[in-house]
N, C-alpha and C positions, 0 to 999 in steps of 0.2 A: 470264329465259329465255323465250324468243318462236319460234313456230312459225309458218309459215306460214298467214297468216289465221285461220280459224277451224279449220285442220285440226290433228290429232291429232300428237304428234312420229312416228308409225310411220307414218302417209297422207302427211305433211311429206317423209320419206325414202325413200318409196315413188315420190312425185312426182321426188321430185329423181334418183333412181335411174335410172326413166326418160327423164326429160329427156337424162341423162348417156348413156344407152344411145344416143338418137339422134344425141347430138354424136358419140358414138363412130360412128355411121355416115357424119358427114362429115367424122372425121379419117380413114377410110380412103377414102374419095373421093379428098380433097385427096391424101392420099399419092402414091396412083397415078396419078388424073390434071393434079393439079397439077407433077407433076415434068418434067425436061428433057426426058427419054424415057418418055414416055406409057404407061402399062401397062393395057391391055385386063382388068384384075382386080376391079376394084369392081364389083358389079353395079348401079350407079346410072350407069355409064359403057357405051358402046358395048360389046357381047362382039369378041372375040378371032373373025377369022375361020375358025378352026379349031377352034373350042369349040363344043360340042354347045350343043343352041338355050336358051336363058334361059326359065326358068318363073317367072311372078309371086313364088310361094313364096324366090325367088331373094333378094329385096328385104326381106325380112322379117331384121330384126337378129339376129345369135347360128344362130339355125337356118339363115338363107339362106349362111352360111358352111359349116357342114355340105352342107347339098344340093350345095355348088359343091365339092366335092370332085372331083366326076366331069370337069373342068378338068385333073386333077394335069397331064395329058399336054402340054399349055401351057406352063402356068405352071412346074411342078414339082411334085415330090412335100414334100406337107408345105406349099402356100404358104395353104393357109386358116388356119392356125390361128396364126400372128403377128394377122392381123385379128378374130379371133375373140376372141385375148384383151385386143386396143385397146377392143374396145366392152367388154366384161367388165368391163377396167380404168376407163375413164371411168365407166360405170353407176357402182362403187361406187367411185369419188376422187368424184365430183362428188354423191352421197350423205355420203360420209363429211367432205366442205369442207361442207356446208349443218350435219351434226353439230355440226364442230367450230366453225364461226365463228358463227353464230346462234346452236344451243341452249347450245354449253357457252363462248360466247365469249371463244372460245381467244387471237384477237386482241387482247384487252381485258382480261382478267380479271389475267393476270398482272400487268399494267401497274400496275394497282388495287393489288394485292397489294402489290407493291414499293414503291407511294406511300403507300398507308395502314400499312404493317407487318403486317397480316395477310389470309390466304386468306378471303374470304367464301366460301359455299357458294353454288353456281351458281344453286338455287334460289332465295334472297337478294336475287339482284342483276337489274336488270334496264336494258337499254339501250334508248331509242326503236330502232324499226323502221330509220327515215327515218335509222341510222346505221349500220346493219348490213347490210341488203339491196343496197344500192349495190356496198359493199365485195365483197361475195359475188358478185354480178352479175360486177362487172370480171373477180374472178378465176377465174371458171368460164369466161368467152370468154378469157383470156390463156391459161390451161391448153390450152384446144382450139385455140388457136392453136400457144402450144410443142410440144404432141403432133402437129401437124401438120407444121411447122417439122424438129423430131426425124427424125421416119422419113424424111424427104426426104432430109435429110443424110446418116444412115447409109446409105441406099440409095445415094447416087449423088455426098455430098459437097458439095453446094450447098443453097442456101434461097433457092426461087423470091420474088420480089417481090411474087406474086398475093396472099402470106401477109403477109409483112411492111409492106406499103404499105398495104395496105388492115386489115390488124391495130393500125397506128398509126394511123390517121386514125380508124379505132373507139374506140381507146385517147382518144384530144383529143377524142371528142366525149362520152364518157361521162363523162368529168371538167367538162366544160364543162357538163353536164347538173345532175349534182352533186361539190362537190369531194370527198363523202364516197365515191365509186370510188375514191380513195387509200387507202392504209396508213394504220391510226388509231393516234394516241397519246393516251395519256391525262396530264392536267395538272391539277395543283390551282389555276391563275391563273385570273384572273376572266374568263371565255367568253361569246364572241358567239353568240347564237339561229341566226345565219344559217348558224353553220358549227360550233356548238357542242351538243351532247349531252348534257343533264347523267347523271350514273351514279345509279341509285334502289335503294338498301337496303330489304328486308323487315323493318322493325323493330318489334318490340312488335306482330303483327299488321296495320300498316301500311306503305305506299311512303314514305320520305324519301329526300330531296337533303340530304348529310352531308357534301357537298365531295366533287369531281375529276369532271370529267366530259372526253368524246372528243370528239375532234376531227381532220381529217384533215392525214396530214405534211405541210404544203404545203413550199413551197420555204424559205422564212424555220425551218423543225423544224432543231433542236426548240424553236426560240422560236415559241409561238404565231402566228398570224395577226393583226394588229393590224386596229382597225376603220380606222384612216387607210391601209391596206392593200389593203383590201378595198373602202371606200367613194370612193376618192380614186386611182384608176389615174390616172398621169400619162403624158403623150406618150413620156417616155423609156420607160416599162412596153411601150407598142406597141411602141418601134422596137425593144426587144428581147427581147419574142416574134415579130417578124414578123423579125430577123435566125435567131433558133432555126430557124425554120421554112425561111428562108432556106437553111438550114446541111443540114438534111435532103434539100430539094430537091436543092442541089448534089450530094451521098452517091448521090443517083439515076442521077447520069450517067454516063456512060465515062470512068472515071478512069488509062486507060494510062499511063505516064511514058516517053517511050524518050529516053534521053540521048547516042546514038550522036554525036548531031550538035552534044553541048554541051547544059548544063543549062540555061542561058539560053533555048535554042531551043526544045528540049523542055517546058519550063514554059508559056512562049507557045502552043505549038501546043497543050498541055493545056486552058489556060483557055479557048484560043479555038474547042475542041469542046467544053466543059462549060456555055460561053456560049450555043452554036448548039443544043446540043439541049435548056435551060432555057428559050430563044424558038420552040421549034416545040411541037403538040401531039404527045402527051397532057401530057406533062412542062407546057407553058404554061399549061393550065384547069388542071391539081392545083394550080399556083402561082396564079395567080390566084385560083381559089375560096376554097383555103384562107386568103389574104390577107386577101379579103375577110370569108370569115365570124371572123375570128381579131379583124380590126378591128369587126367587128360584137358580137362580144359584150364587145370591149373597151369598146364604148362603151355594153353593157347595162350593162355591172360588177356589181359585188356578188359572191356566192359562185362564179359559173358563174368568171368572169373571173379570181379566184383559182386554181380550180381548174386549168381550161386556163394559166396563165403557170406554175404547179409542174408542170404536166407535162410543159409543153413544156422548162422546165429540164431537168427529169428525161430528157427523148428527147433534149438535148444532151449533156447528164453522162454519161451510158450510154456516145452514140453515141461520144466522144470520149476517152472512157477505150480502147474496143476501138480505136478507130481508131489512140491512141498505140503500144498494143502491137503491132497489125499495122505502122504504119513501121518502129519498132524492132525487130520479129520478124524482116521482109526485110533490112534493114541489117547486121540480125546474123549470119543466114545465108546470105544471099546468094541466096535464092530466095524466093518469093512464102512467106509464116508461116502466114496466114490468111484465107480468102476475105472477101470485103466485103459475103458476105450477114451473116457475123457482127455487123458493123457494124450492117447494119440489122435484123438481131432486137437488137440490143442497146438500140438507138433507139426501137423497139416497146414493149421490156420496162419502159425506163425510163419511157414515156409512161403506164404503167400504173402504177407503185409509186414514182415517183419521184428522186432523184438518188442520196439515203441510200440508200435501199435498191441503188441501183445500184453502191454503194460496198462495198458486203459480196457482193456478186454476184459483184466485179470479181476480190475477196479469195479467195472461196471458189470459182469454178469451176475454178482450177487446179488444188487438189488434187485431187481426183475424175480430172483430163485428166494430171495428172503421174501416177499410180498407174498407170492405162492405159494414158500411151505405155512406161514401163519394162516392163510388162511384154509390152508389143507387142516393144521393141525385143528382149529378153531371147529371145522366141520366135523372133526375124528372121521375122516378118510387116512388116517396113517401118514407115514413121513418118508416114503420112499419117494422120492422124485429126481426125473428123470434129470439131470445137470448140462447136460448135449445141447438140449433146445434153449436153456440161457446162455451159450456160451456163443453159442451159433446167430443168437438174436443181435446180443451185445457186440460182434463182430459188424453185423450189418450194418449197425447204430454207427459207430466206430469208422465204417466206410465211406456210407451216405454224407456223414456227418464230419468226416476228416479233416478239413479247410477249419470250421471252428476251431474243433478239440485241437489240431496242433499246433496253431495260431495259439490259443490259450496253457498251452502243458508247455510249447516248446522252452519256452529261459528256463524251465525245473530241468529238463533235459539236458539243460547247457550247465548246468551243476555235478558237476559228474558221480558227485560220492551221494547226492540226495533222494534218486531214486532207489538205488541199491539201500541205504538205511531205511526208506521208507517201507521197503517191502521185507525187511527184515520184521520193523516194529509188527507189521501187518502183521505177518504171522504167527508171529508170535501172540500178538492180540486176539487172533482167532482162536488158537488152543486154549487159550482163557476160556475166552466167551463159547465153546463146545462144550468145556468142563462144568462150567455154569450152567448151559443148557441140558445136560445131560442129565444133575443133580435138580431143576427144576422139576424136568418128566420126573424121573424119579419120586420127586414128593408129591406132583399132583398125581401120575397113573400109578406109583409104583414100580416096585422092581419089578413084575410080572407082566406087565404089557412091554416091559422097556425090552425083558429081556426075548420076549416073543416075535418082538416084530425082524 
């Protein structure tokens, strides 16, 4: 059990609480003024030309929401206090993520549990620092990144790239820092220092190593990370992280298809605007830099290099899972399924927690987004719904809840050809069942709402 430094676990959570309280003041920032249509509501943003004059006290977390009441006439009645309880809520998630993954090592412990056969007591066990603080790092900025992500969606349906571009390029570099910004698993095989954590028992009044220690999911989990892995990056390793990143870059550009004039034509004219604006800047330096620093630490190697090629796996795996389902969503329906900022929060999230975990994301944001559109439709409120804020939920679930779910998925993983067939079957089984849904609307509203909305 490990506290922050030398402080106390209530000074530990007391920090983290406020730390969390200020992120929460730049997830409402980013909300309002990151979004397509700009809203004069943050007070870290320009005031609203109509809005009575901003006082210091304005800027002050929690209370400066109260004082901006006198707005309502603006904005509306009642629009403080969505942002009032964004920082409330960050304050105590990003307290109660320092609780769970450090002190009571929520991420780890089960793991232990399930390899050794029984529960240690928290106080018992204890994990280096240099294995836990990373992990926590990553996913305190991914949270404040999806919470930002989130409200942009349900306000207006999209997810600016100011979030998700530069959310990913955070995500590669703190894994490149250390690979332990990954998801940990825990393994009784014999572990490397560079990327290995041994687990320490309380026993008989002293610390022992009894066997299993953490280490992070890289791309090869749940087979550990081997040292000729690690120590021995070969050229085909560059050319395919520097294709991943390829594959992102491209995700960046105007991706329109129009086939009026034949699909031959249309694909041509596609690649040859996704060509022209990968050669012009800004799109040119993100590609370049990142080339370069991607070949730069391939040629550091060792853990950094590890970590960056599982996560860049990971921001393909994500990215490309959403992307399947959006072709086959439009296919099915006949109209655009889902925007292609999903695509790249998905590319984000993966770059954060990697492919596995992208693979139970994939599983579980539907339910949550199917529960909600039946009952949207049930209401006749229409069926556009935002996709961002299940994806982003299901992420956290996923987080939170790691140590079960990989304890439980892991021997499907250790199958290698079973998860790739499964997500085949899946999607294919969705363009069914979209084709099916689409011809239900169709008999109950008709072609004329279907085709309206």
């Amino acid at each position: 059990m490990l506290s922050l430094a030398a402080l106390s676990l209530p000074l530990t959570l007391t920090a983290a609480a406020v730390v969390g309280l200020l992120l929460g003041v730049v997830v409402n920032w980013a909300t309002y003024w990151l979004a397509w249509n700009r809203r004069h509501v943050s007070p870290w943003s320009p005031p609203h030309a109509d809005a009575p004059p901003r006082r210091a006290s304005d800027r002050l977390p929690l209370a400066g929401w109260w004082g901006l009441r006198r707005e309502h006439a603006v904005h509306g009645r009642g629009f403080w206090i969505r942002p009032l309880m964004v920082e409330l809520a960050m304050a105590a998630g990003v307290a109660a993520l320092v609780w769970w993954e450090v002190d009571q090592l929520g991420l780890i412990r089960g793991q232990f549990a399930h390899l050794a056969g029984a529960w240690p007591p928290v106080n018992a066990m204890s994990v280096a620092g240099s294995a836990l603080w990373p992990t926590l790092i990553a996913h305190v900025l991914l949270v404040t990144l999806m919470a930002a992500a989130t409200f942009i969606d349900i306000d207006e349906k999209l997810i600016p790239d100011e979030i998700t571009v530069y959310g990913t390029l955070l995500g590669l570099a703190l894994v490149a820092w250390t690979p332990f910004a990954l998801l940990p698993q825990v393994t009784d095989q014999q572990f490397l220092e560079e990327v290995g954590a041994p687990i320490q028992l309380h026993v008989r009044g002293k610390w022992e190593h009894r066997g299993g220690h953490v280490e992070p999911v890289g791309y090869t989990a749940p087979q550990p990370l081997s040292a000729e892995r690690i120590e021995n990056s070969t050229p085909t390793d560059l050319a395919v992280a520097l294709a991943c990143y390829g594959f992102w870059c491209l995700a960046l550009t105007p991706r329109i298809l129009r086939v009026r004039q034949g699909l031959c034509r249309g694909l041509a004219v596609l690649v040859a605007r996704m060509r022209r604006e990968v050669l012009r800047p800004p799109l040119l330096w993100l590609a370049l830099g990142g080339a370069a620093a991607i070949t730069g630490v391939w040629l550091r190697g060792g853990p950094g290099w590890a970590g960056l090629y599982s996560a860049l796996i990971g921001m393909l795996g994500g990215g490309a899972l959403v992307w399947a389902v959006r072709i086959i969503g439009t296919w099915a329906l006949g109209r655009e399924a889902m925007g292609f900022g999903d695509v790249t929060l998905m590319m984000m999230i993966g770059a954060f927690i990697g492919w596995q975990a992208c693979v139970v994301v994939f599983f579980a944001a539907p339910l949550a987004g199917l529960l909600v559109g039946v009952t949207q439709l049930v209401l006749r409120r229409g069926d556009e719904i935002p996709y961002g804020p299940f994806l982003c939920l299901a992420t956290l679930g996923v987080i939170v809840s790691w140590a079960r779910v990989w304890n439980y998925l892991r021997p499907m993983f250790e199958i290698t050809w079973l998860v790739p067939a499964a997500l085949a079957v899946c999607v294919v089984m969705l363009g069914a069942m979209l084709v099916l849904w689409r011809n239900i609307k169709t008999a109950i509203f008709g072609d004329g709402e279907e085709r309206g909305q």
